[in-house]
C-alpha positions in Angstrom: 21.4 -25.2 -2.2 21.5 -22.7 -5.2 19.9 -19.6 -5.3 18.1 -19.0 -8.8 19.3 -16.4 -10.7 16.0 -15.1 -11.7 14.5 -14.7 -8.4 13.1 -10.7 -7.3 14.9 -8.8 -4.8 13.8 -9.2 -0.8 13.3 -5.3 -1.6 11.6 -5.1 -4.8 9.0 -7.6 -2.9 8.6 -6.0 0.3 8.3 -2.8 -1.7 5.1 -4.3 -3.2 3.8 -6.2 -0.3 3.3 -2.5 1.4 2.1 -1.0 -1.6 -0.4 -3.4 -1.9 -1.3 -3.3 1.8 -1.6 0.4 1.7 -3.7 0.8 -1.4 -6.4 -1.6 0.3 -6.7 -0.5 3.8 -5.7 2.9 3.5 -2.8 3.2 6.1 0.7 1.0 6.1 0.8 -2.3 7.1 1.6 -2.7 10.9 3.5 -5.9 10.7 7.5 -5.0 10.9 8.8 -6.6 7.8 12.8 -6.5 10.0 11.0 -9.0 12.6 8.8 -11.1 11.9 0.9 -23.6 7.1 -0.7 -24.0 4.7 -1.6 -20.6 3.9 -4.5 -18.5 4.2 -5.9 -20.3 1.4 -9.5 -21.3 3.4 -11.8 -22.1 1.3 -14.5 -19.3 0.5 -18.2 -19.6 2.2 -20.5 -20.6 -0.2 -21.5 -16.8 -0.9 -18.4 -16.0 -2.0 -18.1 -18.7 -4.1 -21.8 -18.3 -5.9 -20.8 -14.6 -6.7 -23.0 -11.5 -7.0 -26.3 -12.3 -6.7 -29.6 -11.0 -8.9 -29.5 -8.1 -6.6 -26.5 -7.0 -6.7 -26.0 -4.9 -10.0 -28.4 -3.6 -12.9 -30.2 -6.2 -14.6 -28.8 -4.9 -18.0 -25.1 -5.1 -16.9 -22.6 -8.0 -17.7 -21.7 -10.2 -14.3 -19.8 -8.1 -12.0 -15.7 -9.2 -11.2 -14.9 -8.8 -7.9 -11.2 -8.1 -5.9 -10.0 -9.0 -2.8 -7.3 -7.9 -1.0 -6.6 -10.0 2.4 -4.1 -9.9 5.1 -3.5 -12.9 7.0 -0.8 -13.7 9.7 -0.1 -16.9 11.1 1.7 -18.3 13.7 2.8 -21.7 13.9 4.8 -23.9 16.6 5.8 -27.5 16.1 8.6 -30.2 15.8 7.6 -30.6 12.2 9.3 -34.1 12.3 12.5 -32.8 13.6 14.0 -32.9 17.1 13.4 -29.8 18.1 10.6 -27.0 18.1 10.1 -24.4 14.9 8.0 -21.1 15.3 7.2 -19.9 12.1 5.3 -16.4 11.2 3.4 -16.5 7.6 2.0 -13.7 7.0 0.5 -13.9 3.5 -0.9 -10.9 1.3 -3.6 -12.0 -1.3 -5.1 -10.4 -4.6 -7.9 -12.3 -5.6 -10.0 -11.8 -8.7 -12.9 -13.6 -9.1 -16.8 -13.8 -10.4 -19.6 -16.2 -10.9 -17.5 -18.9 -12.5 -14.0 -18.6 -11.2 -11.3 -16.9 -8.8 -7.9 -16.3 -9.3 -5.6 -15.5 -6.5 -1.8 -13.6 -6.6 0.2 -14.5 -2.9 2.9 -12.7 -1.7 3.9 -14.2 1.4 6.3 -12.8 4.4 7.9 -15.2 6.8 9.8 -15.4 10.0 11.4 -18.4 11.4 13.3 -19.3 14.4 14.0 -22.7 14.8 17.0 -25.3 13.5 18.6 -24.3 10.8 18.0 -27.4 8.5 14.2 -26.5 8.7 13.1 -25.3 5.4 9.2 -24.0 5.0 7.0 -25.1 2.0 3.9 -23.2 2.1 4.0 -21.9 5.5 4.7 -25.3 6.6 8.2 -26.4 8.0 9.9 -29.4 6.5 13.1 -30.9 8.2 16.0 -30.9 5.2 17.8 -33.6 7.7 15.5 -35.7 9.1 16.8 -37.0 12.7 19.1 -34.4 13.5 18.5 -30.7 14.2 21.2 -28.0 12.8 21.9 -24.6 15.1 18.7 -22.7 15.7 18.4 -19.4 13.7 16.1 -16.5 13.1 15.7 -16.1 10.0 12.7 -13.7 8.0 12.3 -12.2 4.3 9.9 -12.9 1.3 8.5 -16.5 0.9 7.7 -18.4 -2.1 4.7 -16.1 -4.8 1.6 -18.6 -4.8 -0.3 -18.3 -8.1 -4.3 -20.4 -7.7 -7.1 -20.7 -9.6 -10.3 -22.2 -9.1 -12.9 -22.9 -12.4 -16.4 -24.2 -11.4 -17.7 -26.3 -13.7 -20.9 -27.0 -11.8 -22.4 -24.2 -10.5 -24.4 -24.8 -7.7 -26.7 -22.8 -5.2 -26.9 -21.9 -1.6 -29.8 -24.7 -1.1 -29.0 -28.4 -2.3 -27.6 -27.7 -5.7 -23.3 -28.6 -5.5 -20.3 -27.0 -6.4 -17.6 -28.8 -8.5 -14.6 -26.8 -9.5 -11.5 -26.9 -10.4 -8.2 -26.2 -9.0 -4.5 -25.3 -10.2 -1.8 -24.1 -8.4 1.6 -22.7 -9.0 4.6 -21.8 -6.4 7.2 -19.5 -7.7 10.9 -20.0 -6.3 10.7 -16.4 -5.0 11.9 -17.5 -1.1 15.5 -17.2 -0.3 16.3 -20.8 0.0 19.7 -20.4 1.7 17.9 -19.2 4.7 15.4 -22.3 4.5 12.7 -20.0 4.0 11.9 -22.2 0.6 13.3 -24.8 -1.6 14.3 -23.1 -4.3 12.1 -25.6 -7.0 9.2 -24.8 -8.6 5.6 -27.0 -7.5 2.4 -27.6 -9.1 -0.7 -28.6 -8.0 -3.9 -29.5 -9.4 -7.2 -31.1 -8.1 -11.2 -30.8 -7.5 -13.3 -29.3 -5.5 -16.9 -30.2 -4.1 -18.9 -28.4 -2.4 -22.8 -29.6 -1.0 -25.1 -27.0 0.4 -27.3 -28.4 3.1 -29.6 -25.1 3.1 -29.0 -21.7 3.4 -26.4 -21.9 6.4 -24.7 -25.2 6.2 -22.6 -26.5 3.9 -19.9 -29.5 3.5 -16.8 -29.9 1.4 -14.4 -32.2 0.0 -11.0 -31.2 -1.7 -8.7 -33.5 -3.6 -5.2 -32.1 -5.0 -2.2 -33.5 -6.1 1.4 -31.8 -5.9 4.2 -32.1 -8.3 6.9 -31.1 -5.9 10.3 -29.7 -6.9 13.3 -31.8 -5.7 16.1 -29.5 -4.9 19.8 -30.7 -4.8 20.8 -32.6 -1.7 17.1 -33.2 -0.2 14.9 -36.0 -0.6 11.6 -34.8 -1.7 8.5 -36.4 -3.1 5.0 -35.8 -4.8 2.4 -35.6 -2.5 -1.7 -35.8 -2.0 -3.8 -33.9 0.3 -7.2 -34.3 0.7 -9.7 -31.9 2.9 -12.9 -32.2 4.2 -14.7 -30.4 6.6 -18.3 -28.2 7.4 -19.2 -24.6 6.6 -21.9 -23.1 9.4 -23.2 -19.5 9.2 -24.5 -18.5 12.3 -25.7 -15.0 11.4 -26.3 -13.1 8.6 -22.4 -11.6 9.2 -20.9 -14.2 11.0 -19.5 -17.9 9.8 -17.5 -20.5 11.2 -15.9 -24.0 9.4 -14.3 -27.0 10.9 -11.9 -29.3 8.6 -10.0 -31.9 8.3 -6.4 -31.9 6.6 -4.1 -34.6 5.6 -1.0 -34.4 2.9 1.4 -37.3 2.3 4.8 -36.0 3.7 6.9 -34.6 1.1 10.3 -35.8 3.0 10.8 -39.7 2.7 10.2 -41.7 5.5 8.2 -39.6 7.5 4.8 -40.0 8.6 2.0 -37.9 6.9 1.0 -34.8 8.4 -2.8 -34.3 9.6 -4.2 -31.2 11.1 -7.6 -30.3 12.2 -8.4 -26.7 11.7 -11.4 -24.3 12.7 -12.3 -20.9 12.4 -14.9 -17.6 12.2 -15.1 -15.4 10.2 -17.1 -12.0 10.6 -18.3 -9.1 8.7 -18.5 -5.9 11.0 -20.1 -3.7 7.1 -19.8 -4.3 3.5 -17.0 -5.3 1.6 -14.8 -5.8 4.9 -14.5 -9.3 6.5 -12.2 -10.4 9.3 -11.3 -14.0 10.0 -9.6 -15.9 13.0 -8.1 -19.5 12.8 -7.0 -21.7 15.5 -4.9 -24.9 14.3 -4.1 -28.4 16.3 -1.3 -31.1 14.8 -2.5 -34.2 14.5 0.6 -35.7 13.6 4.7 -34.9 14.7 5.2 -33.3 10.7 2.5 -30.6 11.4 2.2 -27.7 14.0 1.4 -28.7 17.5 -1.0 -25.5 17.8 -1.3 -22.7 15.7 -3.2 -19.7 15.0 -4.6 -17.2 12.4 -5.6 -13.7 12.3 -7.0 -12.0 8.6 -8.6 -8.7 7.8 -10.1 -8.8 3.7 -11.0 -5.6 1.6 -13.4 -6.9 -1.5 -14.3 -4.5 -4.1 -17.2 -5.1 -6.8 -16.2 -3.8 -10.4 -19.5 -4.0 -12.5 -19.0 -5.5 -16.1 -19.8 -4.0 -19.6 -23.4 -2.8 -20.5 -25.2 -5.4 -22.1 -26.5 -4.5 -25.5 
């Protein structure tokens, strides 16, 4: 597979990825970028999504924007629909920006792989390049694919029984070096809805829709695919949330069956503006992880907007 010409440096990334780390938390990152799925792209609790509340800045001033910076690592271990067993790290750095009516989100991902070498990973997830047969196993690590996502809500709903319907977009940059299979080198798109029902203040349920536009690189079989998700958001406590979902995507490599995965996790915040999250992931099918788990620590900053006249 080719390489595209355009594609940043493993050092100019990695060089960012700390910088980024560092500005949020304060001290490096402690994951060794020399050794190392969906990514951490959970949906937000319904909090996050309904944005500041009334009493959270000065009646005369302008909605406030709000940044997060998360660090998530994942580990994943499956067949993935070949032969033999993959472990994959993802460890995926996030800039979000977001407000009442939308979030936009900036991934730079790091990944570590040890498994056949015709296993390629989309997304954190690996995909077997020649299905039925398993090449020599390698290690492999460096910069995955840059995720761009947005998400417009064009109903916005409440924390009681009013829903939330948004919008979603997604963009992967080719950033990965594909001729270690940690990407495909080919750009994909994805776009979809969101919907969101409160059931009260502390449960919710949610149902996501999304079609992919997959990039078909030289010499592989790929194809389009749909996911769909569904699943329940619980908070226990005032600090302290869990979910439960379902996932399904058609299999973007012909001829193999779709991969399903149910997924569940907590999330806690120990003070303001700091929230740490925990994931625990079982394979439903042979093209998903046969178990897999998530660790995250988030940052979110509150930037209030312009006066009002």
């Amino acid at each position: 597979m080719r390489r595209a010409a355009s594609t940043p440096g493993p050092r100019l990334l990695c060089t960012v990825w700390l910088a980024l780390t560092e500005l949020a938390f304060g001290v490096p990152t402690p994951l060794a970028l020399a050794s190392p799925s969906r990514s951490s792209e959970t949906k937000p609790s319904s909090a996050e999504a309904a944005g500041p509340g009334p009493d959270s800045r000065p009646a005369a001033s302008a909605p406030a924007r709000r940044f997060t910076l998360e660090q998530d690592v994942y580990l994943l271990s499956g067949e993935f629909g070949a032969p033999e067993t993959t472990d994959i790290l993802y460890a995926p750095l996030i800039l979000k920006s977001w407000g009442e009516r939308y979030e936009f989100s900036f991934v730079l991902p790091y990944l570590a792989v040890d498994g056949p070498s015709d296993i390629a990973v989309i997304d954190g997830v690996g995909i077997p390049t020649s299905p039925g047969t398993a090449g020599p196993r390698q290690s492999r690590s460096g910069p995955g694919d840059i995720v761009l996502r947005g998400e417009g809500f064009l109903v916005a709903g409440d924390l009681r029984r009013r829903p939330w319907v948004s919008a979603l977009g997604r963009i992967k940059i080719p950033t990965a070096d594909e001729s270690k299979g940690l990407g495909t080198g080919e750009v994909d798109v994805s776009a979809g809805v969101s919907y969101t029902q409160p059931w009260g203040a502390r449960v919710s349920t949610f149902l996501d829709l999304a079609r992919k536009r997959v990039g078909d690189p030289p010499g592989i079989d790929l194809q389009d695919t749909t996911a769909v998700t569904a699943g329940i958001n619980v908070r226990f406590a005032r600090r302290l949330s869990g979910y439960l979902m379902y996932d399904r995507e058609d299999s973007v490599v012909r001829g193999l069956v779709d991969g399903e995965s149910l997924i569940g996790g907590v999330s806690l915040r120990p003070r303001p503006g700091w929230r740490v999250s925990a994931a625990v992931f079982k394979g439903l099918s042979e093209t998903r992880e046969d178990t897999g788990g998530m660790l995250g620590l988030a940052r979110t900053w509150a930037v209030p907007g312009r006066p009002r006249p």
